[in-house]
N, C-alpha and C positions, 0 to 999 in steps of 0.2 A: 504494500500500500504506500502512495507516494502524492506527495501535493502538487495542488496544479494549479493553474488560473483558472479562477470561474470562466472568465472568456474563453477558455478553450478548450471551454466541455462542447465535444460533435453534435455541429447542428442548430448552435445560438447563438447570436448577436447581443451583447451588453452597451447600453446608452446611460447617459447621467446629460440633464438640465437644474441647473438652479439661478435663485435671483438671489442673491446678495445683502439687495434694501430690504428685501421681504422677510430672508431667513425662511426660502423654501426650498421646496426641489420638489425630482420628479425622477426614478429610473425605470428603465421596459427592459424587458426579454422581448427578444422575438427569435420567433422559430417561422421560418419562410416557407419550411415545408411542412408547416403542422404537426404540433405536437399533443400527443393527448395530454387531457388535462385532470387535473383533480384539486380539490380545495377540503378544506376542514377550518369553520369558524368557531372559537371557542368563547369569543369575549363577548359580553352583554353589553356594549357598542359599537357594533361594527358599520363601514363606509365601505360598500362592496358595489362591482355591477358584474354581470352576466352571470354569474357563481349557478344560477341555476340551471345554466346549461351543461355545468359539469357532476349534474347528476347522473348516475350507467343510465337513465330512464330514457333521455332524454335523445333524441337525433343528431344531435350535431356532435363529431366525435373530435375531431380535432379543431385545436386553438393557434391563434396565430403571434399570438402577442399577450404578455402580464406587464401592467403596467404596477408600480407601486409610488407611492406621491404623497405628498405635505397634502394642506388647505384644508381640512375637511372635507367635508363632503363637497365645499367648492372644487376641491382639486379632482371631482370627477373631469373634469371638463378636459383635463390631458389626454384620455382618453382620444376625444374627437381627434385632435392631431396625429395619433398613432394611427388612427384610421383612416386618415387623409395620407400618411404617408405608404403605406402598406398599399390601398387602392392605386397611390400611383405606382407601385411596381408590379401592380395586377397579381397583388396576395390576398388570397380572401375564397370564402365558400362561396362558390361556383352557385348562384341561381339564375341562370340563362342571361339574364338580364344584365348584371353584372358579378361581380365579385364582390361578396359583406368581406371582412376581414373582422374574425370573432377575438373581441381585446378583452380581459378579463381586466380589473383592476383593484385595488382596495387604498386607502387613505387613513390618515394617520393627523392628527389633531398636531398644529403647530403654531398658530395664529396669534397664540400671546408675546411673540416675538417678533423683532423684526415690524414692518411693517403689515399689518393685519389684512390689508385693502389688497395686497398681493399673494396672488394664488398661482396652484399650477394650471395652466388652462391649454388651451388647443396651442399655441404657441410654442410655449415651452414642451407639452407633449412632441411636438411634429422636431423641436430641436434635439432632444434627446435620440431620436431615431436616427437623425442624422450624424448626431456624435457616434452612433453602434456603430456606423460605417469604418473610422478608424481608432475606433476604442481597443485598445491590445493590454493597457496598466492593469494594474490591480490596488486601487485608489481602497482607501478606506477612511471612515470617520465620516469629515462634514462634506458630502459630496451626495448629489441626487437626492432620493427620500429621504436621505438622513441629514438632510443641511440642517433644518432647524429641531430635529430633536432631542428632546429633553428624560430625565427619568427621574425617580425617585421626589412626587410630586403631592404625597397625601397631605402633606402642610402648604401645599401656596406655590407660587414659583419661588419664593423667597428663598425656598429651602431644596431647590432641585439643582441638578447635577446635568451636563450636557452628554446626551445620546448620540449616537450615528451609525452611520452605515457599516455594515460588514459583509465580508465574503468571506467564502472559505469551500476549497471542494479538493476531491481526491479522485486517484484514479489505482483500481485495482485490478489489475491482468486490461481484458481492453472495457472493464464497466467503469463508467464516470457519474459521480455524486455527488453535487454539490449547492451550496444555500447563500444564497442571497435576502439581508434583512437592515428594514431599519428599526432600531429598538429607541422606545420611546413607550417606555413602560411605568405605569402608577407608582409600583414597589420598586425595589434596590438590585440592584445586579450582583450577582455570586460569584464566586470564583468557586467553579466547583472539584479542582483539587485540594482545597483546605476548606471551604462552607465560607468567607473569607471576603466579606462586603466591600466591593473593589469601588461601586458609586450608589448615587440613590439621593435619600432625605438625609442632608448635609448641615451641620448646626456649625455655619462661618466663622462664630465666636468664639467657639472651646474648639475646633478642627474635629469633630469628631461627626462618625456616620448615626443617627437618629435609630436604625432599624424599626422601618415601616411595619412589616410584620407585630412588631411589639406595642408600636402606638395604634396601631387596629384595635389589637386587645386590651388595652390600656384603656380605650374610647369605647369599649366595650356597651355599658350604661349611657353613655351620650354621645352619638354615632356623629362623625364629625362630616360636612358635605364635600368631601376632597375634590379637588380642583379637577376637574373632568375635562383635560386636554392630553391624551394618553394615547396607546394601540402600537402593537408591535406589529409589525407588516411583512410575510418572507417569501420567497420561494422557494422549493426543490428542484433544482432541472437534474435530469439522467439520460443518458442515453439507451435507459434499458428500453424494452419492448413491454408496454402494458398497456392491458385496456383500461377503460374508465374507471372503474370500481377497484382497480390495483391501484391508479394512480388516488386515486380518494384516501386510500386504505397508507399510502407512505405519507402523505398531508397528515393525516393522522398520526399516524408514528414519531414525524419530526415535532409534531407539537411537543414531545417530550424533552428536546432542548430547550422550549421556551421555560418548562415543569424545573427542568437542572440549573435554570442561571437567571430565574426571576424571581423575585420573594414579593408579592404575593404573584401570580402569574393569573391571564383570564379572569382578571374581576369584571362587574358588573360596569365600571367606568375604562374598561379597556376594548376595542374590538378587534383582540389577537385571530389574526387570521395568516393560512398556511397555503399556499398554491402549491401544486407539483406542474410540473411541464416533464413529459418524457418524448426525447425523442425517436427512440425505437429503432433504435440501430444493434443493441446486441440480445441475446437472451439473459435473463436472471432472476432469480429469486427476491420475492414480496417481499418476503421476512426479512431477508438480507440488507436490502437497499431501505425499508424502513429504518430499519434497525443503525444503519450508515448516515441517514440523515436526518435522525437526532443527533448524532456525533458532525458532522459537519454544522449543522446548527448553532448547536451548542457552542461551538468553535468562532461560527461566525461574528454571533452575538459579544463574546469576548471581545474578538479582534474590532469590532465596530466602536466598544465602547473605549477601548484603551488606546484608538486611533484618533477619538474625538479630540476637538479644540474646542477650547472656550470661545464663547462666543455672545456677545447682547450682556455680558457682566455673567454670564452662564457657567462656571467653572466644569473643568474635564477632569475628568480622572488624572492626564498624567499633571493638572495644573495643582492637586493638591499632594500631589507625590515630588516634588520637586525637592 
């Protein structure tokens, strides 16, 4: 087993757009020759489109593009762009007429930063694709979906710690596995070789991390309204071969990275959501590759946060490691 650049798992294109004033972004997968797809939402707010076409029930079996983005539920609107770019390379489900190009996407609350009036929208979507063109880095931290994310946020923004982007994938014999995520999670991030609260609810004053988890149950009797700007956003791409309901079933599985490196993970103010993309190039085992992408995950999630820069007076992990 051997590390690789997520971009150069077979069969995917990687893009990043962000706005700077805004303190947003936006990144896509695309697969030009359709990828099947699968998702698993766990969080009790989620900002999703097409997800229901990635049910086995459902006809349409492959997807052509996941986008992942800032804004809120504004940032659906990247979307459009992705599918203005895709239509002009005539990618898309075939209905005589034209080509739809099927974009999955989900969003992740960032708007208390930066300028709020700036979103990711058709613009910055249709940029993003164009960067896939000669995207080859392996960029981490404040880049695309992760420009403006934040974590460890149950006290206020006062008291949170800056999120970002991560990658992380592997490559074993010729199967390729790997995740792409922006973490921008309510709770605290773990370090899960020691349990070992690397960012999160951060008290500026005494340097010390708060542990969310504790002041939940702490606030037990008097349930506090924490700050409802949260949601971890990720992908799995593989080049294995699976159908719908495989690819559902490793969504699922990698959710188990967000369970090893999130304290509290999936609350009711976060809407943790998991895509797969497979592109169906080799044979493999479900179990397997579930099983592989909570560990690249996992991974990911790490490297996104201890890649972060401060940002908006927002301190990073390596800013109070200094």
């Amino acid at each position: 087993m051997k590390e690789i650049k997520f971009c150069d798992i077979d069969g995917i294109k990687l893009g990043h757009a962000e706005n700077k004033e805004g303190g947003t972004g936006c990144s896509v997968v695309i697969c030009e020759q359709g990828a099947t797809g699968g998702v698993d939402v766990r969080g009790g707010a989620p900002g999703t489109r097409e997800t229901d076409l990635l049910n086995p029930m459902e006809m349409v079996d492959k997807i052509h593009a996941v986008v992942l983005s800032g804004g809120s539920a504004f940032g659906l609107d990247a979307s459009g762009g992705v599918m203005q770019y895709l239509e002009g390379n005539d990618i898309g489900f075939d209905v005589t007429v034209a080509k739809v190009p099927i974009v999955c996407q989900a969003v992740l609350f960032d708007l208390s930063f930066g300028d709020p009036k700036v979103r990711p929208d058709k613009e910055m979507g249709f940029k993003a694709c164009l960067n896939s063109e000669n995207y080859k880095d392996n960029i981490n931290g404040n880049i695309g979906a992760g420009y403006g994310a934040t974590i460890g946020k149950f006290l206020g923004t006062d008291y949170s710690m800056k999120g970002g982007l991560g990658t992380y994938a592997i490559k074993v014999g010729n199967l390729e596995v790997g995740a792409i995520v922006a973490v921008n999670c309510l709770g605290d991030v773990i370090d899960p070789s020691n349990l070992n609260i690397i960012a999160g609810a951060y008290d500026h004053e005494n340097n010390e991390f708060l542990n969310t988890e504790r002041l939940i149950i702490e606030n037990l009797e008097n349930p506090k309204n924490p700050f409802k700007g949260n949601t971890t956003i990720g992908i799995i791409v593989t080049n294995a071969d699976f159908t719908k309901a495989e690819a559902n079933k490793v969504a699922s599985m990698a959710h188990n990275g967000y369970g090893r490196t999130m304290r509290p993970a999936h609350t009711m103010f976060d809407g943790d959501t998991i895509f797969t993309m497979s592109t169906n190039k080799v044979i493999a085992d479900v179990t397997t590759v579930g099983m592989l992408a909570a560990t690249v995950m996992e991974k990911a999630i790490i490297r996104g946060v201890k890649s972060a820069q401060g940002l908006f007076n927002i301190p990073s992990c390596s800013d109070i490691n200094k």
